[in-house]
C-alpha positions as CSV (number, residue, x, y, z in Angstrom):
1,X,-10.8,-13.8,7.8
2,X,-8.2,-12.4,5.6
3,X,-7.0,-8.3,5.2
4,X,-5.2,-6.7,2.6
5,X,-3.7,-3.6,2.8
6,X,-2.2,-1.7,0.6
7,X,0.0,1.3,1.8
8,X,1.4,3.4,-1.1
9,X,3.0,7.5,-0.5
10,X,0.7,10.5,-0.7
11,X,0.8,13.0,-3.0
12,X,3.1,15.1,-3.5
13,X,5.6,13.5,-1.4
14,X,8.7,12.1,-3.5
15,X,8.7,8.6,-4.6
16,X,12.5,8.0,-5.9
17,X,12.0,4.3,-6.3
18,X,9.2,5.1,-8.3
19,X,11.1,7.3,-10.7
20,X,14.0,4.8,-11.0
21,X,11.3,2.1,-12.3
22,X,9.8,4.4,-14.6
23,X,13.2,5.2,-15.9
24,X,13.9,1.3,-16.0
25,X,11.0,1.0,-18.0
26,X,12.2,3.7,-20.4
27,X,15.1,2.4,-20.8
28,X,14.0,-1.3,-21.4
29,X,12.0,0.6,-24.7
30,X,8.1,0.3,-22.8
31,X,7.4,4.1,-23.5
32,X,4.2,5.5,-22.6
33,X,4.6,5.1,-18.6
34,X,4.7,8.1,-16.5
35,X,4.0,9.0,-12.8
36,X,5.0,5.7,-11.5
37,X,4.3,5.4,-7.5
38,X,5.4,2.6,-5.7
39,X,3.8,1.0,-2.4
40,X,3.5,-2.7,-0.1
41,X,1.3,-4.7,0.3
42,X,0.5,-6.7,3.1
43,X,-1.7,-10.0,3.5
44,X,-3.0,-10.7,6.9
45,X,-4.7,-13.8,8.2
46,X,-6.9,-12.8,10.9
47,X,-8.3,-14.6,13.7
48,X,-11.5,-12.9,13.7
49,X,-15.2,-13.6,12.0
50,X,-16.8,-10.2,12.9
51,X,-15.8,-7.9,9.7
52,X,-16.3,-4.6,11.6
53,X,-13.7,-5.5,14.1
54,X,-11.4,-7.3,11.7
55,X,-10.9,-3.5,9.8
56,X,-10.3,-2.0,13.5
57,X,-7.7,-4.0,14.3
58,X,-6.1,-3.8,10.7
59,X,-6.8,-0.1,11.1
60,X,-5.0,-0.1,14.6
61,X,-2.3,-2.3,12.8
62,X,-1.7,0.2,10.3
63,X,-1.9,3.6,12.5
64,X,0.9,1.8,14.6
65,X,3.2,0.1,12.2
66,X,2.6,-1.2,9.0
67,X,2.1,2.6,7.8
68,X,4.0,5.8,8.2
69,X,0.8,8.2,8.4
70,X,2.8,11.2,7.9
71,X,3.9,10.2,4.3
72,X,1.6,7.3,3.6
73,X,-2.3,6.5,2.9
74,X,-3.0,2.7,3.1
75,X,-6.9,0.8,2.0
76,X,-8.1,-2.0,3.7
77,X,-9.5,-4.9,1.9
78,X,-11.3,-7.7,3.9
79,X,-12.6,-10.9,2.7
80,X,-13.9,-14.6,3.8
């Protein structure tokens, strides 16, 4: 099986890179962006064929490193 997560900052809680992009952007003349957020991804092949388990141990994965929960949300995506 194969995970995705994505991890991206909550709201409210600064995102500097994202601001520096969005001023990139600006300044590269692509007007009409605002409230850029940046975030990871991660791609994870998984020895595992039951689904339900698959997303807990991502979920364990992500509760103990590949997210900061205090600052960070993060989806799980799991496929074939």
């Amino acid at each position: 099986m194969k995970a995705r997560v994505t991890v991206t900052l909550k709201a409210g809680v600064l995102d500097p890179q994202g601001q520096a992009i969005e001023g990139s952007l600006k300044s590269l003349g692509l007007s009409g962006v605002s409230g850029v957020r940046q975030g990871k991804v991660f791609d994870l092949a998984l020895n595992e064929t039951d689904e339900s388990a698959a997303r807990a141990s991502v979920t364990t994965m992500c509760e103990k490193l590949l997210a900061n929960t205090v600052i960070e949300n993060y989806t799980i995506e799991i496929s074939d």
